[in-house]
C-alpha positions as CSV (number, residue, x, y, z in Angstrom):
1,X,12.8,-7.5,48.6
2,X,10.6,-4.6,48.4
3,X,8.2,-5.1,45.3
4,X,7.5,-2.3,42.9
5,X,4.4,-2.8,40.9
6,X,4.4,0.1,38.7
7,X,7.8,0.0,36.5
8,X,6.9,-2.2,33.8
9,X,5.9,-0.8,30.3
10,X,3.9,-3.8,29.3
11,X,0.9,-4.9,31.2
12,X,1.3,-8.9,30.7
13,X,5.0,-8.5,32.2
14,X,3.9,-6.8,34.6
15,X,1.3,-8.6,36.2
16,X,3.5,-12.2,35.7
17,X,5.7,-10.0,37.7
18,X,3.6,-9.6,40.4
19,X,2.3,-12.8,40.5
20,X,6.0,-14.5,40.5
21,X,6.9,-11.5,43.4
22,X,3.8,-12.7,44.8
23,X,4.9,-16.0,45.1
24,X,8.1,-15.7,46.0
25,X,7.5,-13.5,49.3
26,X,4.8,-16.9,49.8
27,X,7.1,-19.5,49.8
28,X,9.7,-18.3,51.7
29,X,7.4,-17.5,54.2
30,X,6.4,-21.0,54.7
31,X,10.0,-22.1,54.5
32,X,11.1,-20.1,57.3
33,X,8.0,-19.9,59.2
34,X,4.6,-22.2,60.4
35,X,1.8,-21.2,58.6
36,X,-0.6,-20.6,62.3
37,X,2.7,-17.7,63.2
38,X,1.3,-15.3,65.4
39,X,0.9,-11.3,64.6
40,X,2.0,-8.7,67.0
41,X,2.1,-10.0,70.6
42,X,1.8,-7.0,73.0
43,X,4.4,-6.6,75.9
44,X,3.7,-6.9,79.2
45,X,1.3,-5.3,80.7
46,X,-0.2,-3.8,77.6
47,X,-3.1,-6.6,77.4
48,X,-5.9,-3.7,77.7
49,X,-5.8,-0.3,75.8
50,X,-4.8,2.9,77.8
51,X,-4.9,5.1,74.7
52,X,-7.0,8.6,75.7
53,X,-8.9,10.7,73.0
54,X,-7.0,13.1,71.1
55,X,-7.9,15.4,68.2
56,X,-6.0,13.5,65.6
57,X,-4.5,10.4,67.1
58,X,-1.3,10.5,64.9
59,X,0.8,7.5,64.5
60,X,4.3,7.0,65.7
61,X,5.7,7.1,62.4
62,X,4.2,10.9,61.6
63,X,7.5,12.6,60.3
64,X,8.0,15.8,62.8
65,X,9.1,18.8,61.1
66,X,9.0,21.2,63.3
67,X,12.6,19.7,64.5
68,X,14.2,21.2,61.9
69,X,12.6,24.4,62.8
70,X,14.8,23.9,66.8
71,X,17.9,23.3,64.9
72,X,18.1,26.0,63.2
73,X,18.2,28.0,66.6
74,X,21.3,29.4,67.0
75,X,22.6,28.3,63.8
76,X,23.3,31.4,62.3
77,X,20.2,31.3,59.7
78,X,17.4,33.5,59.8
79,X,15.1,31.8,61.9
80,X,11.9,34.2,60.5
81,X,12.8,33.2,56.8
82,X,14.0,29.2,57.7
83,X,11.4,27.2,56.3
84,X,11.7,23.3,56.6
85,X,11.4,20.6,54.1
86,X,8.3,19.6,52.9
87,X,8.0,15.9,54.5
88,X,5.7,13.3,54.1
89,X,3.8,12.7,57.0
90,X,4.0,8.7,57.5
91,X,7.3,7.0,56.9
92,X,7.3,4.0,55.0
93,X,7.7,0.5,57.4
94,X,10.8,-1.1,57.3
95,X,10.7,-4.8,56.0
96,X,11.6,-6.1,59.0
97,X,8.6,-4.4,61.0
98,X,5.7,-6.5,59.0
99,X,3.4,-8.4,61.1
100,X,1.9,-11.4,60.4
101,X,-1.5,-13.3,61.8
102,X,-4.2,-11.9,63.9
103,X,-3.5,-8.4,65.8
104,X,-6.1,-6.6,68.5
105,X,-5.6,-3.6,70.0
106,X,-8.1,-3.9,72.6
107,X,-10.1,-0.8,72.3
108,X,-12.8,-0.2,74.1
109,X,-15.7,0.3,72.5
110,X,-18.0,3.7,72.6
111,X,-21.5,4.8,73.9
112,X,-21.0,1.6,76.5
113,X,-21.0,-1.3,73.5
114,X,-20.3,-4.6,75.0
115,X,-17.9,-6.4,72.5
116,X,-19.6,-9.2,70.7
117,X,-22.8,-8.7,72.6
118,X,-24.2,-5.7,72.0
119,X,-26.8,-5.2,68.9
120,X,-25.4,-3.1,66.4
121,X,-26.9,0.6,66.4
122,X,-29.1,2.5,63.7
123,X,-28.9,5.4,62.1
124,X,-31.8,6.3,59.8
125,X,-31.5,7.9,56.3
126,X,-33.9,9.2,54.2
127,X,-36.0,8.3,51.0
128,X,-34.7,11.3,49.1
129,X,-31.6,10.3,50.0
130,X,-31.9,6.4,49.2
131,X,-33.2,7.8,45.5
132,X,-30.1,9.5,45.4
133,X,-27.7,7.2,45.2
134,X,-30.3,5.2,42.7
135,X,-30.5,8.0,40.6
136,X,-26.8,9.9,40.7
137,X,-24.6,6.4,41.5
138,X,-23.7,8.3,44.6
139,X,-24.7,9.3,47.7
140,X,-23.0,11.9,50.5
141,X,-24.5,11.1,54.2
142,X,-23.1,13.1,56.6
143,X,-22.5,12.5,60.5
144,X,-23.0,9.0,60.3
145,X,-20.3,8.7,62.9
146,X,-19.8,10.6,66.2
147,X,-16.3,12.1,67.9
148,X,-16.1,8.3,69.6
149,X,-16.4,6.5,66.5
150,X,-14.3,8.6,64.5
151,X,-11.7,8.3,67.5
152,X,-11.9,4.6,67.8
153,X,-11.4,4.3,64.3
154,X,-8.4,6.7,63.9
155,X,-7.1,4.8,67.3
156,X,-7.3,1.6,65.5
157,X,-5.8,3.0,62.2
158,X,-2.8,4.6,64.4
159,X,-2.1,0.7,65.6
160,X,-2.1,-0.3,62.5
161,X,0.3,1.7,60.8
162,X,1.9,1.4,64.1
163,X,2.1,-2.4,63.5
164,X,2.0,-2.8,59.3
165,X,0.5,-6.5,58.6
166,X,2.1,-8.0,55.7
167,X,-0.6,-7.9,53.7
168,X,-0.6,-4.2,53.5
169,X,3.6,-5.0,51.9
170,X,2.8,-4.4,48.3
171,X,0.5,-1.6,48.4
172,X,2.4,0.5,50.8
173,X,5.9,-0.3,49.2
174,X,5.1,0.9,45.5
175,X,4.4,3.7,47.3
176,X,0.5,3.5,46.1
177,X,-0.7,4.7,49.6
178,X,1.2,5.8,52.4
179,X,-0.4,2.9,53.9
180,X,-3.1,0.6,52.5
181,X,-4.6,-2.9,53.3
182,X,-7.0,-4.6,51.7
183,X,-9.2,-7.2,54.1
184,X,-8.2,-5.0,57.4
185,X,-10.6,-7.0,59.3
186,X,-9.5,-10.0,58.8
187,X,-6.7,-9.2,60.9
188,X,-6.9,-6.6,62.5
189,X,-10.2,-7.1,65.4
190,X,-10.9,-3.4,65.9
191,X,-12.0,-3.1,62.6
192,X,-14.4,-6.5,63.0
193,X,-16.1,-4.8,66.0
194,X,-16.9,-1.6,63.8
195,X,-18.5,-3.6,61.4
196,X,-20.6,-6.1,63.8
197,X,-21.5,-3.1,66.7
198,X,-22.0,0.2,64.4
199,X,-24.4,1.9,62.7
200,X,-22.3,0.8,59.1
201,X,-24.6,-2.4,58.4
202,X,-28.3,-0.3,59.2
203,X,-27.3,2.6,56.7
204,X,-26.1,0.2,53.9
205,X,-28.9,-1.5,54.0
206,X,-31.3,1.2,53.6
207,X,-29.5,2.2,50.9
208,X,-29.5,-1.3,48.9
209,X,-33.1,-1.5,50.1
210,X,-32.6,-5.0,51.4
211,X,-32.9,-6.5,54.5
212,X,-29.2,-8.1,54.7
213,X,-25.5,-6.7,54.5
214,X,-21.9,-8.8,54.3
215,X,-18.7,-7.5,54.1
216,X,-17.6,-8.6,50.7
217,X,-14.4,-6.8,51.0
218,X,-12.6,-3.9,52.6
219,X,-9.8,-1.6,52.3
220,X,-7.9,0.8,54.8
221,X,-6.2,3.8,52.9
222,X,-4.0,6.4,54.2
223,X,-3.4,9.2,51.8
224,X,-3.3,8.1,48.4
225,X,0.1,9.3,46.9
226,X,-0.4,9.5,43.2
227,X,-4.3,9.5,43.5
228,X,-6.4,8.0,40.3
229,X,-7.5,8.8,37.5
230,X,-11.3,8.3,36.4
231,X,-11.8,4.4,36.8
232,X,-14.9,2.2,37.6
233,X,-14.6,-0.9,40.6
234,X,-13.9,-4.2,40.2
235,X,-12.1,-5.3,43.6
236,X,-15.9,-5.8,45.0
237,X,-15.1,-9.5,45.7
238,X,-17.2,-12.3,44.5
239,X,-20.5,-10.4,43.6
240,X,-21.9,-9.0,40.6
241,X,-22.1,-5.1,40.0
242,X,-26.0,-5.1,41.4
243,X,-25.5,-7.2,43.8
244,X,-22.7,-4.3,45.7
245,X,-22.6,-1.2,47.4
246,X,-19.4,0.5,47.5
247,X,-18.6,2.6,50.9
248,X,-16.3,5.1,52.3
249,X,-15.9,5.9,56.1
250,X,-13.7,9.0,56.5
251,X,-11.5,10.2,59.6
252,X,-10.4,12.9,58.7
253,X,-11.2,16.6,57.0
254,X,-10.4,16.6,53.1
255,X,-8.1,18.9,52.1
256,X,-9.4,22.1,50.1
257,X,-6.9,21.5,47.3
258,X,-6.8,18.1,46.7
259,X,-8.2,14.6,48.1
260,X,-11.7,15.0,47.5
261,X,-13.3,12.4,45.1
262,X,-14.9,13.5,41.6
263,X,-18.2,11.3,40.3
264,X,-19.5,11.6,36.9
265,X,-23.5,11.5,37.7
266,X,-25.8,8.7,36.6
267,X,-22.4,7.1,35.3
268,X,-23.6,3.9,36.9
269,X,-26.0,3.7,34.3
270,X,-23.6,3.5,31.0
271,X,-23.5,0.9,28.8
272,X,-20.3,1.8,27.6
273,X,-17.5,0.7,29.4
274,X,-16.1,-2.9,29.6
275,X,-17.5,-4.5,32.9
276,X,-13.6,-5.8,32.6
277,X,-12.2,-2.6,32.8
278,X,-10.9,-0.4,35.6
279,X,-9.0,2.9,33.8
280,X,-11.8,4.9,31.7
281,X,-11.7,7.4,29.2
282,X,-14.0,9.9,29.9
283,X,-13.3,11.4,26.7
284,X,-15.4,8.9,24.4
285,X,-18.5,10.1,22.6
286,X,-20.9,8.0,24.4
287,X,-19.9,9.4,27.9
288,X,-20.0,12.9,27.0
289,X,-23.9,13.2,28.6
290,X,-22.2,11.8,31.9
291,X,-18.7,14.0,31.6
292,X,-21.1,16.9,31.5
293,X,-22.3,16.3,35.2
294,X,-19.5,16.2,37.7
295,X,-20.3,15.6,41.3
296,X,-17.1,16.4,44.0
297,X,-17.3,15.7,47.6
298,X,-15.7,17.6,49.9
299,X,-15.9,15.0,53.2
300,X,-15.8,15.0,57.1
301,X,-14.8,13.3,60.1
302,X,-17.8,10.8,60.4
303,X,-19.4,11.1,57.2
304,X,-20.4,8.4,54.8
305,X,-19.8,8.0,51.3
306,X,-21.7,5.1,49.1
307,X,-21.8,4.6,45.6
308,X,-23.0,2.3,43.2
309,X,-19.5,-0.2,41.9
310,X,-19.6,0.9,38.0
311,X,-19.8,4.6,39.4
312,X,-16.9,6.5,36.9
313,X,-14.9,8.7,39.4
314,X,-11.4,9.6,40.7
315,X,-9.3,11.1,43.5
316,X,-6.6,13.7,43.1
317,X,-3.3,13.2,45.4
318,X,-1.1,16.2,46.1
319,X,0.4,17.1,43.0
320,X,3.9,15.9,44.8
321,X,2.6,13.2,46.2
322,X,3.8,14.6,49.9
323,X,0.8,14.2,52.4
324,X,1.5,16.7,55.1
325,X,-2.2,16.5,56.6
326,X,-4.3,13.0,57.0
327,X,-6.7,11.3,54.7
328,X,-7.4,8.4,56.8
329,X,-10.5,6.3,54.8
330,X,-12.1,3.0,56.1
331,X,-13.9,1.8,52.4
332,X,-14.5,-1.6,50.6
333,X,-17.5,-3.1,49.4
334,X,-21.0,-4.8,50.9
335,X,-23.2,-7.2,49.4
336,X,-26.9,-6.8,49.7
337,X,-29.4,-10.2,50.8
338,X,-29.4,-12.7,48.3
339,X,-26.1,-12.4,46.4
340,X,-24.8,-15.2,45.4
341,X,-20.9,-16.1,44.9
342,X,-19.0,-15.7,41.6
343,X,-15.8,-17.4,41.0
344,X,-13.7,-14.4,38.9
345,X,-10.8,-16.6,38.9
346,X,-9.0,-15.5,35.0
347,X,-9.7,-12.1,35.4
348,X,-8.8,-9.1,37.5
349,X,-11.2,-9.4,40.1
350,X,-10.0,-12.2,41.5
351,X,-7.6,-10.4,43.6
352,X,-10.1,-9.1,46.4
353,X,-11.2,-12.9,46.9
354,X,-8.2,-15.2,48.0
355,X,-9.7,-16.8,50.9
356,X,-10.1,-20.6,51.5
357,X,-13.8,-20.6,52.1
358,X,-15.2,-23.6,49.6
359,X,-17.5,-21.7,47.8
360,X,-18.4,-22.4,44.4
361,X,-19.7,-20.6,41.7
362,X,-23.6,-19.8,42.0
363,X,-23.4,-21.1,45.9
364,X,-25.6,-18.2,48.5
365,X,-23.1,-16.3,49.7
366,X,-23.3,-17.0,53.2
367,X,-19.8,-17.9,54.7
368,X,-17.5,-16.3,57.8
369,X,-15.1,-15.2,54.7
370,X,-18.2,-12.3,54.1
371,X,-19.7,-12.0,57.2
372,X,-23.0,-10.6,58.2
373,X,-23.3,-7.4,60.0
374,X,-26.7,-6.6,59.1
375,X,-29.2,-7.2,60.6
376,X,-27.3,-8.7,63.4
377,X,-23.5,-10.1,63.4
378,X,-22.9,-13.9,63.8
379,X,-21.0,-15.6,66.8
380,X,-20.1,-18.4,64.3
381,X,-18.6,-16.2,62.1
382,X,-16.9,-14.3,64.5
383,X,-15.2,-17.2,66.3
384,X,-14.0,-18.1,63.1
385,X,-12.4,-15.0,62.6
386,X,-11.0,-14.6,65.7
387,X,-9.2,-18.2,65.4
388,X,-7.4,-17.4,62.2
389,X,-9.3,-19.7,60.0
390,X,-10.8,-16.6,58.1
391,X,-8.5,-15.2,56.0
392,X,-5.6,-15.2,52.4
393,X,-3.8,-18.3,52.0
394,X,-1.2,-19.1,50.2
395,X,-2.5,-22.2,48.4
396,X,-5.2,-20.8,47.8
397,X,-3.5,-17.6,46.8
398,X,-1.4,-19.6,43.7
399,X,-4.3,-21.3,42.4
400,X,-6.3,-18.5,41.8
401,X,-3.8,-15.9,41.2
402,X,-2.7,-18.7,38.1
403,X,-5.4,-17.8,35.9
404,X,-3.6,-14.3,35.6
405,X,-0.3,-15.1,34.5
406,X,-1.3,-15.1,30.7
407,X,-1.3,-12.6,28.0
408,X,-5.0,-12.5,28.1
409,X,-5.9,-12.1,31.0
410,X,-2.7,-9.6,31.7
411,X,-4.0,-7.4,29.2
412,X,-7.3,-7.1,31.0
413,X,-6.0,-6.8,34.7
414,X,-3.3,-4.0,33.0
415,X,-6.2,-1.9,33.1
416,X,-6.1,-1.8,36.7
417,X,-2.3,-0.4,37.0
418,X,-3.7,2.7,34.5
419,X,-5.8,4.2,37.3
420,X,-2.6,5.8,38.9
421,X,-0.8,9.2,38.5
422,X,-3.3,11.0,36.8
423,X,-4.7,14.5,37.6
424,X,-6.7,14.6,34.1
């Protein structure tokens, strides 16, 4: 059952085979199950988190191998030169351990918050820095995020690896990520309260110079396996390149040797590459000027990254693959006041918009599917959330995913699947 994305040579195959895998794991979900199912249903007596603050907050599926170390004790090896097998450091969820529907963890929230009632907090930035990201494509803000929002987050990313949602089942089987799920909080409500309580919606708007933020789309990642090559965004959601910001939340120290994305500076600008593709080639004459200018960020526990969508960059995996350390990213994209909604249905942007929300092409995009979190959340929005209307389904899903299933439009969304195993 487990689908593997990456094994076919031609990109039109490939992405009917997604779809048709797609569809497949749809439908017999609906035959065996109601659609309203319920996610993961704590036991009893777990209703309110007792987790306590911990440096790292690993999950329960970290691989552990300093119990190869014990064994050998007294096994007749040389204990001084025994050294154990490189392991990943996440296992990869069992089939049977996917959750589905709504999941909430029930962590409190820092510096006091009250849950759905408390105004989001600020955190100014600066002009020079605003003109930075206006001028580079990319901007580096540091210590957006304290110790107890970096340890809510990793407590809330710990549950969910701890409890995989299904919609996290294709990325994390084909091995893209040890764990990755697009929409995270749609399901999961930890991730919600981040958005509507912190400091995320005051610094993105700064940045866009506008006076409104929505969540256009989202993505948890935890340690990207085969990393990727240079590529531009097009998963934004609905929204047109100006209309985004791009972010990255980060949980975790990056690695010295690998980990650590690359930007080619003022790339934002170009007018060379295909607003259709993803995979770019760096290579070509008219981004020499831009190849010339590499920016790498190197970034911390609490730090913000935020980037203009057609920014060219990449991130390196471990040249194995084998994440012994954690790379634990909250990212996705924001759209600024004003944006309106564009139906991408027939191309390859389609896939970070399968919601039921209404919304037609050239419509405000003001709905609970992209909710506000600047300047203030919405208790509409939110209640829809929290009942389950918000979120993929699977009518929905077929009729736009439909569009895809051609030669055409495979060849454009192939570009996508070239963005992986590169280190060039």
């Amino acid at each position: 059952m487990k689908m593997k994305l990456l094994e076919s040579s031609s990109s039109s195959s490939l992405f009917s085979y997604v779809a048709v895998a797609t569809t497949t794991v749809l439908f017999s979900i609906a035959a065996t199950a109601p659609l309203a199912v319920v996610g993961f249903v704590p036991a009893a007596g777990t209703e309110s988190c007792t987790y306590t603050k911990s440096e790292l907050w690993l999950s329960s599926r970290s691989a552990t191998p300093i119990g190869e170390v014990i064994t050998a004790v007294g096994s007749g090896l040389d204990e001084e030169q025994f050294i154990p097998a490189k392991k990943k450091i996440l296992k990869e969820p069992d089939v049977w351990e996917y959750n589905f529907g709504m999941q909430d963890p029930n962590l409190p929230m820092p510096h006091g918050i009250v849950k759905d009632v408390s105004d989001a907090e600020t955190f100014t930035i600066t002009e020079e820095q605003i003109r930075t990201l206006e001028e580079d494509g990319v901007v580096h803000i540091k210590g957006v995020f304290d110790e107890d929002w970096v340890d809510y987050l990793r407590k809330a990313t710990s549950y969910q690896v701890d409890e995989p949602h299904f919609w996290a089942f294709a990325g994390t089987a084909s091995k893209l990520y040890d764990y990755i799920q697009r929409n995270v909080w749609q399901t999961n409500a930890a991730f919600a309260r981040f958005y509507y309580h912190s400091a995320m919606g005051h610094v993105l708007s700064q940045c866009g110079r506008t006076d409104e933020i929505r969540v256009s789309t989202d993505l948890l990642m935890v340690n990207p396996n085969k990393g990727f090559k240079w590529h531009q965004d097009n998963q934004n959601g609905p929204i047109s390149w100006e209309e985004g910001l791009r972010f990255w939340i980060t949980m975790d120290e990056t690695p010295k040797e690998y980990g650590a994305p690359v930007y080619l500076q003022g790339s934002h600008k170009n007018d060379v590459v295909d607003e259709q593709a993803v995979f770019v080639d760096i290579k070509q004459e008219k981004l020499k000027p831009y190849n010339e200018k590499r920016l790498k960020f190197r970034t911390m526990p609490g730090d913000m990254l935020i980037w203009h969508p057609r920014t060219i960059h990449k991130v390196d995996g471990p040249s194995d693959g084998i994440w012994t350390s954690y790379r634990r990213v909250l990212g996705g994209t924001v759209a600024k006041g004003g944006s309106t909604y564009h139906d991408k249905r027939g191309s390859g942007g389609v896939l970070s918009d399968l919601g039921r929300h209404g919304l037609n092409d050239g419509q405000p995009l003001k709905s609970s599917f992209f909710p506000i979190v600047y300047p203030k959340f919405d208790k509409e929005e939110a209640a829809e959330r929290d009942s389950g209307k918000v979120g993929r389904n699977p009518v929905d899903i077929m009729s736009k995913l439909g569009g895809l299933v051609t030669k055409a439009s495979g060849d454009k969304f192939g570009s996508f699947f070239q963005v992986l195993g590169s280190r060039s």
